[in-house]
C-alpha positions as CSV (number, residue, x, y, z in Angstrom):
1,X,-19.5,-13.3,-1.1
2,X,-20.1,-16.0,-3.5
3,X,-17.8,-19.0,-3.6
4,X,-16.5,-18.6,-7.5
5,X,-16.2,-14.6,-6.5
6,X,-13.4,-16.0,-3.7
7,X,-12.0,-18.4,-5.7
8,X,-11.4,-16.3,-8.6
9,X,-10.2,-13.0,-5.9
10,X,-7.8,-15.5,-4.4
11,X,-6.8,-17.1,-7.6
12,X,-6.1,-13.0,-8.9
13,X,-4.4,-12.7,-5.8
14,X,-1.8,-15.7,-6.2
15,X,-1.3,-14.9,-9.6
16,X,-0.3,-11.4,-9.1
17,X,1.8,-12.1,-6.1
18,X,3.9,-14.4,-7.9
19,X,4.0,-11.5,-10.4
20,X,5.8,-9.1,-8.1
21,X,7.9,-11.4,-6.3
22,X,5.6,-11.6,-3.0
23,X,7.4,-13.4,-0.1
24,X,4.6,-13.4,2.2
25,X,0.7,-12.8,1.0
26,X,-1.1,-10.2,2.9
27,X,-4.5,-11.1,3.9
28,X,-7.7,-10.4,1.9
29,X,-10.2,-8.4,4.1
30,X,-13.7,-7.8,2.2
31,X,-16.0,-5.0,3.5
32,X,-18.7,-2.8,2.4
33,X,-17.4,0.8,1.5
34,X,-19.4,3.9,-0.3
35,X,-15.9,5.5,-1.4
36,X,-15.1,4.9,-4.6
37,X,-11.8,2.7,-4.3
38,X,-12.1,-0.5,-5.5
39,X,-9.3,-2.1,-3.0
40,X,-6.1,-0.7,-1.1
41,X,-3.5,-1.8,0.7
42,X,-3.0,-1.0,4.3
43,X,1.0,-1.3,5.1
44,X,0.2,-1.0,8.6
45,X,-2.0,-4.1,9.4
46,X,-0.8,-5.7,5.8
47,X,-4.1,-6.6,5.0
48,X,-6.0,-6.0,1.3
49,X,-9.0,-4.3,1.7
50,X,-11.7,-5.4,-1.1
51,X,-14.9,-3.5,-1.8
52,X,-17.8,-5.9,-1.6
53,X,-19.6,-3.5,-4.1
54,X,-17.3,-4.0,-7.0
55,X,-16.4,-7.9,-6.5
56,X,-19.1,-8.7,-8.2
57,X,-19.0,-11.2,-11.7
58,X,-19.5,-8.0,-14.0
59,X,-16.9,-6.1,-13.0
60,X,-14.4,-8.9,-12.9
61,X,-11.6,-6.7,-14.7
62,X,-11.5,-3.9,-12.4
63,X,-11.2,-6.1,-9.6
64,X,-8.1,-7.6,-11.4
65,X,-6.8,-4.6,-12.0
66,X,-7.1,-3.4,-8.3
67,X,-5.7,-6.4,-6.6
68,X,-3.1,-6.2,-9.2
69,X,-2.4,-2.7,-8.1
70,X,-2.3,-3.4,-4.3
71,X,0.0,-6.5,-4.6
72,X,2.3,-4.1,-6.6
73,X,1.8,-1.6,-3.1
74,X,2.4,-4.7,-0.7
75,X,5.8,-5.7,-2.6
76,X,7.3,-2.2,-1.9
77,X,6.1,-2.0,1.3
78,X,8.2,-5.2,2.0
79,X,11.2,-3.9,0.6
80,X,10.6,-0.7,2.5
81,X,10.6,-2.7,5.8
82,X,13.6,-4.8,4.8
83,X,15.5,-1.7,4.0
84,X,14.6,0.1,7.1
85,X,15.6,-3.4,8.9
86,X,18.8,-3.4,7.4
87,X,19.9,-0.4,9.3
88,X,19.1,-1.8,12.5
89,X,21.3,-4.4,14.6
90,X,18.2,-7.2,14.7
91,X,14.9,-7.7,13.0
92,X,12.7,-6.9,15.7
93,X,14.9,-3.5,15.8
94,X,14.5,-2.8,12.6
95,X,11.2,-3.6,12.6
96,X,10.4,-1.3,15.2
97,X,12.1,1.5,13.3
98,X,9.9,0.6,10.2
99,X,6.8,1.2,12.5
100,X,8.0,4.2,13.9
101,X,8.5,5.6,9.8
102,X,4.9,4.3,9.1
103,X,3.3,6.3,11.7
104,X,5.4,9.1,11.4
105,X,4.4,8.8,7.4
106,X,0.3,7.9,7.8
107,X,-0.4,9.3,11.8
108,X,-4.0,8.0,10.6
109,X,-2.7,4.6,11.5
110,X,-2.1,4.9,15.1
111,X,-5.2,3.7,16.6
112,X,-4.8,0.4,14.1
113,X,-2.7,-3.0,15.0
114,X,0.5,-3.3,13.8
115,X,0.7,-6.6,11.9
116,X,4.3,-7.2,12.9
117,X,4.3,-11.1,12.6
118,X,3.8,-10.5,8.3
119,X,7.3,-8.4,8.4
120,X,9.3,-10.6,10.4
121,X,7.9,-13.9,8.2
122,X,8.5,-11.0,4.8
123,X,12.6,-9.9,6.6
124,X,13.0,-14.2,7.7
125,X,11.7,-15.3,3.8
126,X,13.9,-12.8,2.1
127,X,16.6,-11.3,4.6
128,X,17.4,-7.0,5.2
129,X,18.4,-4.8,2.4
130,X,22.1,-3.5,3.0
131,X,24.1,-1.4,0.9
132,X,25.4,-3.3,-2.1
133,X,22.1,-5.8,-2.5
134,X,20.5,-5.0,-5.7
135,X,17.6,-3.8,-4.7
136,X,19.3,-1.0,-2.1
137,X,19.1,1.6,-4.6
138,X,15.3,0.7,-5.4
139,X,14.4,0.8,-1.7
140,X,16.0,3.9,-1.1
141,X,14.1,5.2,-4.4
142,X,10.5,3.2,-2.5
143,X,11.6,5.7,1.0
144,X,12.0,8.9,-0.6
145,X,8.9,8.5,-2.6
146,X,6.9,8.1,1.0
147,X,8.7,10.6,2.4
148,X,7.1,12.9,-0.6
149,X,3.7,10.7,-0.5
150,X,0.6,13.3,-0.1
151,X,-1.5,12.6,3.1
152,X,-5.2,13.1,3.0
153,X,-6.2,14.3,6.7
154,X,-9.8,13.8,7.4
155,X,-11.6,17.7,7.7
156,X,-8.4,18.8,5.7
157,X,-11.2,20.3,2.9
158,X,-13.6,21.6,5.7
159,X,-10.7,23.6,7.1
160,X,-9.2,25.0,3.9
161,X,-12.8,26.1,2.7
162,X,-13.6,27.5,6.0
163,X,-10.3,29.0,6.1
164,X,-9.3,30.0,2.8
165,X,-11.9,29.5,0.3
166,X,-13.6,27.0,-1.9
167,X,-11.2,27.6,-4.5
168,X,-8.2,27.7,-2.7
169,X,-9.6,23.9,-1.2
170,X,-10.1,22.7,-4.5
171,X,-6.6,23.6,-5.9
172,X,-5.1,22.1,-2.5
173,X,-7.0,18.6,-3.9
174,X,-5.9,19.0,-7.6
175,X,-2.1,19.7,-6.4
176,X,-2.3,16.3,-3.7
177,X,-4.0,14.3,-6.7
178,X,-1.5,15.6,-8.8
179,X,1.5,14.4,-6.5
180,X,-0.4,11.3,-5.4
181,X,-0.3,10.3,-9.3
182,X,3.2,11.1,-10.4
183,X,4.4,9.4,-7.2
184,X,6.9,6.3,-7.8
185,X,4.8,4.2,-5.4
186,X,1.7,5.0,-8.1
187,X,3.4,4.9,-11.1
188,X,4.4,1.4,-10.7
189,X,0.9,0.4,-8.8
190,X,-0.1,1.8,-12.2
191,X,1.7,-0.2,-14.2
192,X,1.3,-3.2,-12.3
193,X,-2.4,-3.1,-12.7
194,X,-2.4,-3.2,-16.4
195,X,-0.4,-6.4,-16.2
196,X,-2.3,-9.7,-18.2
């Protein structure tokens, strides 16, 4: 990747981490991908994962936009894991618990390393969430919209169109796309992402 490419991904990166209140920066990982996303967040290992395809000069804007997006995705995911942490007795309890949900929410994650040094330094920066902070009632909002998140298993198409029909596997995808966009979590990655 080139140098002013870095510069300007880490600059886009700062800037829209100090837009939604980021205590601790997850890491930037670049990589070479045929799908079609631009970048997305992994809660699990905390890292930003960044299509080298699209960080190119040209398409400046729609880098911006998804590294907007995923910072917006890494904010909620911290106040998810404070939350979560502020059930338990001690961090490293609570944090526990918060890997336990993550798995039990995105089983895709289980052969992956939990990055659990970035939520301690995120729970130390910025403390737990208990009932009566202000931002209890948007955490709790954050949870039940992950409860409600649409998973995407890997031969889940294969298996409805070999068991149900090529219809019936492309009205499963419209109704998960569907629920995927009116999600919370989206809606305000969404909104996020059209930030100047």
């Amino acid at each position: 990747m080139k140098v002013k490419n870095c510069r300007f991904i880490l600059n886009t990166l700062s800037k829209s981490a100090e837009n939604n209140n980021l205590s601790v920066m997850p890491k930037i990982r670049p990589r070479y991908s045929h799908k079609l996303i631009d970048a997305d967040f992994n809660p699990y290992t905390a890292e930003i994962n960044l299509n080298n395809i699209t960080s190119s000069r040209i398409l400046k804007p729609i880098v911006k936009n998804s590294i907007q997006h995923t910072t917006k995705h890494a904010e909620q995911f911290q106040i998810i894991a404070r939350y979560i942490a502020g059930f338990s007795e001690n961090i490293n309890t609570g944090i526990n618990n918060f890997q336990k949900f993550m798995l039990k929410s995105f089983p895709q994650y289980q052969s992956q390393r939990f990055n659990k040094k970035y939520y301690q330094q995120v729970i130390k920066k910025d403390g737990v969430i208990k009932q009566g902070d202000n931002l209890f009632e948007r955490a709790k909002k954050y949870v039940d919209a992950l409860k409600k998140y649409p998973t995407y298993e890997p031969f889940e198409n294969v298996k409805i169109w070999a068991e149900e029909g090529f219809e019936e596997m492309i009205n499963n995808r419209i109704t998960k796309n569907k629920l995927k966009r009116t999600n919370l979590l989206e809606v305000e990655a969404k909104q996020a992402a059209k930030q100047k």
